[in-house]
C-alpha positions in Angstrom: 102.3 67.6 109.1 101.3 71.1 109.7 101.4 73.8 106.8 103.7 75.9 108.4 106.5 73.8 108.6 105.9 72.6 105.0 105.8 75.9 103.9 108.6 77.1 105.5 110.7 74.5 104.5 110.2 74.7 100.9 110.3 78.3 101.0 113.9 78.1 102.2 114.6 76.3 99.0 113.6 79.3 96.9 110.0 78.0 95.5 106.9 80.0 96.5 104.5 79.0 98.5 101.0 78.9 99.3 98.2 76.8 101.3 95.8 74.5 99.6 92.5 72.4 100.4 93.6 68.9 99.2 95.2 69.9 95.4 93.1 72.9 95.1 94.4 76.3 95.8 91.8 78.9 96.8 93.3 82.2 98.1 92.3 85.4 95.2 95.1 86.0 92.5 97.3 82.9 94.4 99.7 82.7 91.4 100.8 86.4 92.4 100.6 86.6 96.4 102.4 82.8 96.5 105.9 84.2 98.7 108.7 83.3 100.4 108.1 85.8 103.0 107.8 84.3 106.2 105.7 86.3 107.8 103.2 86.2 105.2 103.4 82.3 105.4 102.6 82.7 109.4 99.7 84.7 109.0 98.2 82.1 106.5 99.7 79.0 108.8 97.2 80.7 111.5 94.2 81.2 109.3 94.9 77.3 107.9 97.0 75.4 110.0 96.1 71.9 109.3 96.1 72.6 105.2 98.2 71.3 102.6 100.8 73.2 100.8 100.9 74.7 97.4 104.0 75.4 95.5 103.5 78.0 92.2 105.7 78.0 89.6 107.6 81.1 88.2 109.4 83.1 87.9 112.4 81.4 88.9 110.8 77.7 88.7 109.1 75.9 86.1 107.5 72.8 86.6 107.0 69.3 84.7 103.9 67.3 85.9 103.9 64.1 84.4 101.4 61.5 84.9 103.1 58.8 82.9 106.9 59.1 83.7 108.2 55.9 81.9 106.6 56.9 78.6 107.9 60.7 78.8 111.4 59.2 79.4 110.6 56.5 76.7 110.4 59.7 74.3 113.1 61.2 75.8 115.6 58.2 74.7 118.9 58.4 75.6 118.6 62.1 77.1 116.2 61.1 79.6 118.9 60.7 82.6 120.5 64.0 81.6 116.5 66.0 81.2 115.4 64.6 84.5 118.4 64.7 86.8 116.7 67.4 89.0 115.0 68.1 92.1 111.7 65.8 92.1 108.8 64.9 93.8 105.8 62.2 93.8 102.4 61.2 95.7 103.4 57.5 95.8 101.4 56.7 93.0 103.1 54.8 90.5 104.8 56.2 87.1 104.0 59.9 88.5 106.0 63.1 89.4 107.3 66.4 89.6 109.9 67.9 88.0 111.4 71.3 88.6 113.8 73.0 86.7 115.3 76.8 86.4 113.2 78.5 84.4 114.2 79.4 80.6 113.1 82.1 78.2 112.3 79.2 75.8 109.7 77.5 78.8 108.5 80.8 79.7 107.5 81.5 76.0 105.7 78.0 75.6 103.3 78.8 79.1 101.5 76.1 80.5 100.9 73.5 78.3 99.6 69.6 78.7 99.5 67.2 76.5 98.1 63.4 76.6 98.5 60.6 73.6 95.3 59.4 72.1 93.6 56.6 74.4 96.1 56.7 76.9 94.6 58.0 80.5 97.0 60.9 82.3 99.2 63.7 80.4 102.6 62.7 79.5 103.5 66.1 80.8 102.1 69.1 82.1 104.9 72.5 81.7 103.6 74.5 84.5 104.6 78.2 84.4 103.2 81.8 86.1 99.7 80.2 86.5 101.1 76.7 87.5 101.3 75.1 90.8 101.5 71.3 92.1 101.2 69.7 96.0 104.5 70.2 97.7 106.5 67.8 99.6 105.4 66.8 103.0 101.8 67.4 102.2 98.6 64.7 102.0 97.4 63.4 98.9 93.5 64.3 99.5 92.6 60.5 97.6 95.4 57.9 98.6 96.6 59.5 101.7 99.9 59.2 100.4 102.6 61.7 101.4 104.0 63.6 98.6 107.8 62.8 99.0 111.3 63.8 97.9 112.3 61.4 95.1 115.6 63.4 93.9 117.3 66.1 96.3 119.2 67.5 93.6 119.9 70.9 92.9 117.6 72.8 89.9 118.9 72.6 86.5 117.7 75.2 83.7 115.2 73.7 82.1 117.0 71.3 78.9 116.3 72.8 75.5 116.3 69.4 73.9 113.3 68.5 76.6 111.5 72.2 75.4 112.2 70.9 71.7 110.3 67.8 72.5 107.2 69.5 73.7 107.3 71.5 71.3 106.6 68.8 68.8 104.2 67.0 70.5 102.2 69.7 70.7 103.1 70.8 67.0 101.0 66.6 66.3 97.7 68.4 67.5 98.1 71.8 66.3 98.8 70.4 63.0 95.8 69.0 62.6 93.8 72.0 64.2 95.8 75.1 62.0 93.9 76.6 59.6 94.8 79.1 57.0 93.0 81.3 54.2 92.4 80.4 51.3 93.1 83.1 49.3 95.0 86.5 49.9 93.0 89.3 52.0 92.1 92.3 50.8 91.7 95.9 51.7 88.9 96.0 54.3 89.4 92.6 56.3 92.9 93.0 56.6 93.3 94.4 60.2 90.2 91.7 61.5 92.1 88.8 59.7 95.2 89.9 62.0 93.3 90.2 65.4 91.7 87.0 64.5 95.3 85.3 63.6 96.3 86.8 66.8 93.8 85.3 68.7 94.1 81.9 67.3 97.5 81.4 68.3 96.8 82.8 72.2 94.5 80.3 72.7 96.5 77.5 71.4 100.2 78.7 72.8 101.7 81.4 75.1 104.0 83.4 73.7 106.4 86.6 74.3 105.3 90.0 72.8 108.2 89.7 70.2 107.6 86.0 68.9 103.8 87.0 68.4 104.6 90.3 66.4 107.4 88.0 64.6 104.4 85.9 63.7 102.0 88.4 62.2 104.3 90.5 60.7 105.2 86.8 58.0 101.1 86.7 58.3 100.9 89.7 56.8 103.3 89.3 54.3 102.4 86.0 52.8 98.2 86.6 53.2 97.6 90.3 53.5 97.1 92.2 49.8 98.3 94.5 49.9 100.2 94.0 53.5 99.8 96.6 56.4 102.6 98.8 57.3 105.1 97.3 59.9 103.8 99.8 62.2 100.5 98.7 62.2 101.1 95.2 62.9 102.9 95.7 65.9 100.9 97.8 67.3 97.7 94.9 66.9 100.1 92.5 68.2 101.0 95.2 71.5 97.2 95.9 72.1 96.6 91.8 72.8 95.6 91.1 76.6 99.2 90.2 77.8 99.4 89.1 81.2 102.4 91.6 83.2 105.8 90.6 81.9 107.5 88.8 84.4 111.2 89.7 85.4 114.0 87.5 85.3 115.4 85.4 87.0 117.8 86.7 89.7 118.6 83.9 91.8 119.4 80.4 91.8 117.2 77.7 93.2 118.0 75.0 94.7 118.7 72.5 97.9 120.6 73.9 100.3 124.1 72.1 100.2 124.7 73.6 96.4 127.7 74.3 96.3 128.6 78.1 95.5 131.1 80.7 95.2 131.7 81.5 98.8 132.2 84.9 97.4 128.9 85.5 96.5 127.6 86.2 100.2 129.2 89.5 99.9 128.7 92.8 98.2 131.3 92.8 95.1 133.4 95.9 94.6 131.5 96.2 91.5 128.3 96.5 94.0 130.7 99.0 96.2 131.1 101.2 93.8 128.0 101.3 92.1 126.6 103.3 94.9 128.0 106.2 95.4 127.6 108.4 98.9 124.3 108.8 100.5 122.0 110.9 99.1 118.6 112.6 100.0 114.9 112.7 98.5 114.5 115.7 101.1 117.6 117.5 102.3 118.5 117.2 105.5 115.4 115.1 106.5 114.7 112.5 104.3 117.7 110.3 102.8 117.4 107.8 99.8 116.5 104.7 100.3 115.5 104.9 104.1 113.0 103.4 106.4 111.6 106.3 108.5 109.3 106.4 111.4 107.1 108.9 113.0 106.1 108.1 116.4 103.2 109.8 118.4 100.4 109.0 120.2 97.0 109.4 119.3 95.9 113.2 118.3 99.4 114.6 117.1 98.9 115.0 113.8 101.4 113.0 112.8 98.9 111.7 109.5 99.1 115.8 108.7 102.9 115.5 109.3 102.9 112.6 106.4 100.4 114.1 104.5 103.0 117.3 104.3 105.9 115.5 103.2 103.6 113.4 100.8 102.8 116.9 99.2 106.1 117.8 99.0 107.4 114.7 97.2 104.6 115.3 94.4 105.0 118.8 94.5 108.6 119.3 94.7 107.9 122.2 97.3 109.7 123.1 100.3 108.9 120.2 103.3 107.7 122.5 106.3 108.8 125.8 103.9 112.2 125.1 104.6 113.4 121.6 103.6 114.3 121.5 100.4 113.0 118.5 97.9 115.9 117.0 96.0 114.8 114.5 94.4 110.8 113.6 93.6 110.5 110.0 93.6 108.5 108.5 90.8 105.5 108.0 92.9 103.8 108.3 96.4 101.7 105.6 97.6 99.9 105.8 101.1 98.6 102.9 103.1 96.5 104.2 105.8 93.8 101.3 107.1 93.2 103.3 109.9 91.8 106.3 108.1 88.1 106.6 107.1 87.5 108.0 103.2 85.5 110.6 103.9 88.1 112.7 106.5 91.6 111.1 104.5 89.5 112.5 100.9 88.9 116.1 102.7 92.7 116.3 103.4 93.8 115.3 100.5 91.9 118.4 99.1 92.7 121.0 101.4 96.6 119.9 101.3 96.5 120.3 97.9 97.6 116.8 96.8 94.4 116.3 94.7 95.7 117.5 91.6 98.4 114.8 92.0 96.1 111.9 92.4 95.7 109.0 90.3 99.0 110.4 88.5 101.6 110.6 91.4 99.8 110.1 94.2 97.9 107.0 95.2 95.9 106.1 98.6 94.2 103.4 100.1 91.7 103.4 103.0 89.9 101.7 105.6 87.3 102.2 103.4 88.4 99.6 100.6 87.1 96.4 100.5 90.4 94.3 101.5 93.4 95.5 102.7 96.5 95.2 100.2 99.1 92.9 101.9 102.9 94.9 102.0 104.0 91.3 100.0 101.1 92.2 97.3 102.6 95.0 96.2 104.0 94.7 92.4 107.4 95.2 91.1 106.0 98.0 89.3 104.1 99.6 91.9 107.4 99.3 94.4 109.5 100.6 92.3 111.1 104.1 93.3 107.9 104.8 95.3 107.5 106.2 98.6 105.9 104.2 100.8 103.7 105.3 104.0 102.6 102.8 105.9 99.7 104.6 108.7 100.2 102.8 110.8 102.4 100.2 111.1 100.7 98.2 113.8 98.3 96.9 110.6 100.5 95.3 109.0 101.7 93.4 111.7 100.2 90.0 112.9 100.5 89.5 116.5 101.8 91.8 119.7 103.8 94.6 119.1 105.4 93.6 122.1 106.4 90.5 120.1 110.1 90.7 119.0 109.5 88.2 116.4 106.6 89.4 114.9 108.3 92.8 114.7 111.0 91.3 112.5 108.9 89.8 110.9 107.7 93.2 109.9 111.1 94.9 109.8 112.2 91.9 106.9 108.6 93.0 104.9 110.0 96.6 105.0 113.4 95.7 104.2 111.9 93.8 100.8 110.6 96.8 99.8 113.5 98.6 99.9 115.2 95.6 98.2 112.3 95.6 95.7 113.5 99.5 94.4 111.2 101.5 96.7 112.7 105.4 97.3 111.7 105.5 101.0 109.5 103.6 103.4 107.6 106.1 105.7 105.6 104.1 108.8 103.9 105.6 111.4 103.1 104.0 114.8 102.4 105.2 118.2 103.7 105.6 121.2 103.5 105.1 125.0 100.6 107.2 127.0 103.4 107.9 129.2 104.9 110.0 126.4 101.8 112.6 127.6 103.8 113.2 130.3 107.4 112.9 129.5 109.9 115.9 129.9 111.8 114.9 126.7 111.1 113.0 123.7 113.3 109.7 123.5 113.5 106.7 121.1 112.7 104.6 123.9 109.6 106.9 124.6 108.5 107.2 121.3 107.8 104.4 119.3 105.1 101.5 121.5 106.2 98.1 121.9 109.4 95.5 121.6 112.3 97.8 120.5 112.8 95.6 117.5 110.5 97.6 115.8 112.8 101.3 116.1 116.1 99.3 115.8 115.8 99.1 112.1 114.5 102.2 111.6 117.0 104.2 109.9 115.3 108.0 110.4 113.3 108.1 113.8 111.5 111.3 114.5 109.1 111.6 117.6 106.0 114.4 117.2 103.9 116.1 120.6 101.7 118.8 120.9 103.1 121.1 122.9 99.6 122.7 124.5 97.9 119.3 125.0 94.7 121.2 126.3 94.7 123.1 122.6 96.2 120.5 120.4 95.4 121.7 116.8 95.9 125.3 117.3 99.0 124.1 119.2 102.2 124.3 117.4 103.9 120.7 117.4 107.3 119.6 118.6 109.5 117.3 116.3 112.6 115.7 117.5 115.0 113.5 115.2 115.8 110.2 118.0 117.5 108.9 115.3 119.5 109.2 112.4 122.2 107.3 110.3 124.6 108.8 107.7 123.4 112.5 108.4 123.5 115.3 111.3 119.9 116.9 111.3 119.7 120.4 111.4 118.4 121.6 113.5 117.9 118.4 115.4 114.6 119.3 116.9 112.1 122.2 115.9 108.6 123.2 116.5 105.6 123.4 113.4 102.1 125.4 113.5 99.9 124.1 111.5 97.1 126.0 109.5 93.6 124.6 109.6 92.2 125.7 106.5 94.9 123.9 104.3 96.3 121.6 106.7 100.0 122.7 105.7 102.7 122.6 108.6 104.9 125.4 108.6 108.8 125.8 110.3 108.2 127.7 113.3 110.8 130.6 113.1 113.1 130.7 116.3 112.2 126.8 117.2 115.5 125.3 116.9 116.7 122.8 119.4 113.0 123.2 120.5 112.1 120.9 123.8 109.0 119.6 125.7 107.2 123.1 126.6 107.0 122.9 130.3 103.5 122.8 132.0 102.7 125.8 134.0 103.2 126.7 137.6 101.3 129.2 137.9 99.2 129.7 141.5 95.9 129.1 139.7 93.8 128.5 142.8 95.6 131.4 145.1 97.1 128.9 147.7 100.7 128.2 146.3 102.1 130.6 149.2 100.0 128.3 151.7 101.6 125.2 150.4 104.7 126.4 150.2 104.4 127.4 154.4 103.3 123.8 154.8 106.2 122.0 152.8 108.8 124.7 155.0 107.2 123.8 158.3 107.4 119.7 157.5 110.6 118.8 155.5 110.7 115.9 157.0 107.6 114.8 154.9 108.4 113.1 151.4 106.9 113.8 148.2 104.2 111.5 148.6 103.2 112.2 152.7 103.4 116.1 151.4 101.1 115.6 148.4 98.3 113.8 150.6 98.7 115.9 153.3 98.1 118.8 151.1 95.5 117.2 150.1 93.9 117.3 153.4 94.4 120.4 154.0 92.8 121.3 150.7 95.1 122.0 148.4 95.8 119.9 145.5 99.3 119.7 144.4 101.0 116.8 142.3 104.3 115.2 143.8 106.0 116.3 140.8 105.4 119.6 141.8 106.0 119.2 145.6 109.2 117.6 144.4 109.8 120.8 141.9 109.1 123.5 144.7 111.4 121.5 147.4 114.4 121.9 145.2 113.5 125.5 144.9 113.0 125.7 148.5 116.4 124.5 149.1 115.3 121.5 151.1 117.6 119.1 149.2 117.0 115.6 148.2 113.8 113.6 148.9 113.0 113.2 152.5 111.8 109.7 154.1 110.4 110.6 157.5 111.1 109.4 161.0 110.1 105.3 160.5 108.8 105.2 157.0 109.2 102.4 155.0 108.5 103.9 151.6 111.3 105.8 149.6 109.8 108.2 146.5 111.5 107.7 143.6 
């Protein structure tokens, strides 16, 4: 069975996934990037189509591997119907399986822990936490051939304290026999070493909380230490150990998918409702809370300098453009640009002034790092009221942009973010050549590709040049084509931009700016000569007029013959006397 449809079908359940070569999972820091995003799971099912998959356990799930099942239910007595009446899996090999539960403070706190009996072959169990994984359903055993299969299609219980109690002793057998102790009270000058060392000790024997260590060394300390350490002192030894990122908790329940539930629960609460209050802006006017903006332009326009600008702003606090004012600064900006080279992003970084901010408020990554960060790598704490620019968005993407699946696929990866506590989502992405040449700027115009990709956008604002022939001492043209929740004001305006500092400035007089027009004027002397021609043949249409200008040596568009006839008065387009073609 392929791994996308394994993956996808046990990601559907709630449990994480990722692809494996037989048992073994490979891809860098898997217990992290494991995901139920779809997307993601696409773009690995193309790399590794024929592999098996991987299920990691945590947050949500923990996970008991057991390699002798009747002897852990021996132990378990009379509770062993009630501990293991939960979703399960096995290989086909007799007296094995998987067992996942909810996960529990209490399993969470133990970490991932096996434990065999003397001269018996296999682990009783194995509790698999963040760092755990196991073969999921559907997939190959790489030695038997076997497929792993559903034993029990129940929903996840939390994880049964009397089951946790049980490990706990089991383990307590070896770590009995391992524990040492001093033997005699500690004195001044060995006192803070004896409590790293204690601290150490029990790390590599147990996981354990923050809290339950501290706990730990603070009786240490009384009952060894002479005389003890200050409260203070202790915890702080017990803070500075190498503790692995705290993992948030739970906020979902796992399990199949005819659980039954609270019908209720598919909607927002009025708790929820009112929790929210009304909309409310980072940047006044232009930038609302909790949005996904795009800027669309074609190559050229400076729409990286128009990011860059309101990047500055959200670290500064200063004006956006010298008139927008900053509300609210988010906690940090973080840009993603894979299309820009270190050298040129680094330069305009300085000159915009944001280098003061960086490594504090600001962060960026380039095309110049070794991997690119996937959107679904991003950490809790890194997402977390951030501002988020995505340059562009086309890299994030796998397959067409023309694709309207693979551009939900995106949308739904921008959507988590938001979910995930981000202030804003800022992607760029470009648009049609045929923008070059459009009279107005449109949401249809501006942003390339299947229109999934602008529907969930919930700020669209399209950026030209206006002087394509002088395009950076041109001033630029912004248009809002979208907006929800807000009436922009004004709704389009123009922006010079200095090239020493790379600031964009509110040009003065711009509002309700449009496409500057090209212009007219008789640049080769021979506009009155055309113009005789077009009068003396009306019957000609736009086309026939062009070429025949043409041959006469003059050089005109049919745009412009098409302009000039309306100023002429000769009415609509013309088709001459048997022509089969009709100008449009």
């Amino acid at each position: 069975m392929a791994f996308l449809e394994i993956a996808l079908r046990n990601s559907r359940r709630g449990f994480r996934v990722h692809p494996l070569r037989g048992k073994n999972a490979f891809l860098e820091d898997w217990p992290n990037i494991a995901t139920t995003d779809e997307a993601v799971i696409r773009s690995w099912a193309a790399k590794f189509p024929n592999y098996n998959c991987g299920i990691a356990a945590g947050p949500d799930v923990a996970i008991v591997d057991s390699d002798r099942v009747s002897r852990l239910k021996e132990l378990a007595g009379e509770h062993a119907a009630e501990w293991f009446h939960t979703y399960s899996v096995s290989s086909g090999r007799p007296d094995r399986a998987h067992f996942y539960y909810r996960m529990t403070d209490g399993a969470r706190d133990l970490g991932n822990k096996p434990w065999a009996e003397k001269n018996n072959g296999g682990n009783i169990f194995e509790l698999k936490v963040h760092g755990g994984q196991v073969v999921a359903e559907g997939s190959v055993h790489p030695d038997t051939g076997n497929v792993y299969k559903i034993v029990q299609d129940l929903p996840l219980i939390p994880f049964p304290a009397g089951l946790l109690a049980l490990m706990r002793e089991c383990l307590g057998k070896d770590a009995q026999q391992r524990e040492r102790v001093p033997r005699e009270p500690i004195g001044e000058g060995g006192r803070h070493n004896a409590l790293v060392s204690e601290a150490g000790r029990i790390l590599r024997v147990t996981e354990m909380s923050k809290h339950v260590l501290t706990a730990h060394l603070l009786d240490f300390n009384e009952q060894w230490l002479d005389p003890p350490l200050t409260d203070e002192e202790v915890e702080r030894i017990a803070h500075s150990c190498n503790w692995l990122p705290e993992l948030p908790p739970p906020e979902v329940t796992i399990g199949s998918s005819n659980q039954v539930t609270d019908w209720r629960t598919h909607y927002h609460s009025v708790e929820q409702h009112d929790h929210v209050g009304p909309p409310s802006f980072l940047i006044e006017g232009f930038l609302p809370v909790q949005s996904i903006m795009g800027i669309g332009a074609f190559v050229g326009q400076k729409k990286t300098l128009a990011a860059l600008n309101i990047a500055y702003s959200l670290c500064s606090g200063d004006a956006l453009f010298e008139r927008y004012e900053v509300k609210r600064k988010p906690g940090r900006v973080l840009y993603l640009g894979p299309e820009n080279g270190l050298i040129s992003f680094s330069d305009r970084v300085n000159r915009i002034g944001l280098r003061k901010y960086l490594g504090q408020s600001f962060f960026y990554a380039t095309m110049s790092m070794p991997e690119q960060t996937p959107l679904s790598a991003l950490t809790p704490e890194e997402v977390r009221d951030s501002a988020i620019f995505i340059d562009t968005a086309i890299r994030y993407t796998t397959g067409s942009e023309n694709d309207a699946e693979c551009m939900k696929a995106f949308a739904n990866q921008a959507f988590a973010l938001i979910r995930a506590g981000a202030a804003c989502v800022i992607m760029l992405h470009h648009s049609p050549k045929t923008m070059a040449k459009a009279a107005e700027l449109s949401l249809e115009n501006s942003f390339r590709g299947t229109g999934e990709l602008s529907a969930f956008l919930s700020v669209a604002i399209a950026m030209r040049t206006q002087d394509m022939e002088h395009e950076y001492d041109s001033a630029s043209l912004l248009r809002f084509v979208k907006q929800r929740d807000f009436e922009p004001s004004p709704p389009s305006f123009e922006v010079s931009t200095s090239r020493e500092t790379c600031r964009m400035t509110f040009v003065d007089g711009s509002h309700g700016a449009t496409v500057a027009k090209k212009s007219t004027a008789d640049l080769d002397g021979k506009e009155d000569a055309a113009l005789a021609v077009m009068k003396a043949h009306p019957e000609l249409s736009a086309v026939k007029m062009a070429k025949f200008l043409k041959g006469a040596g003059i050089k005109r568009s049919r745009e412009w013959v098409r302009l000039k006839r309306g100023e002429l008065g000769l009415g609509g387009v013309q088709i001459s006397q048997g022509a089969s073609d009709n100008t449009l």
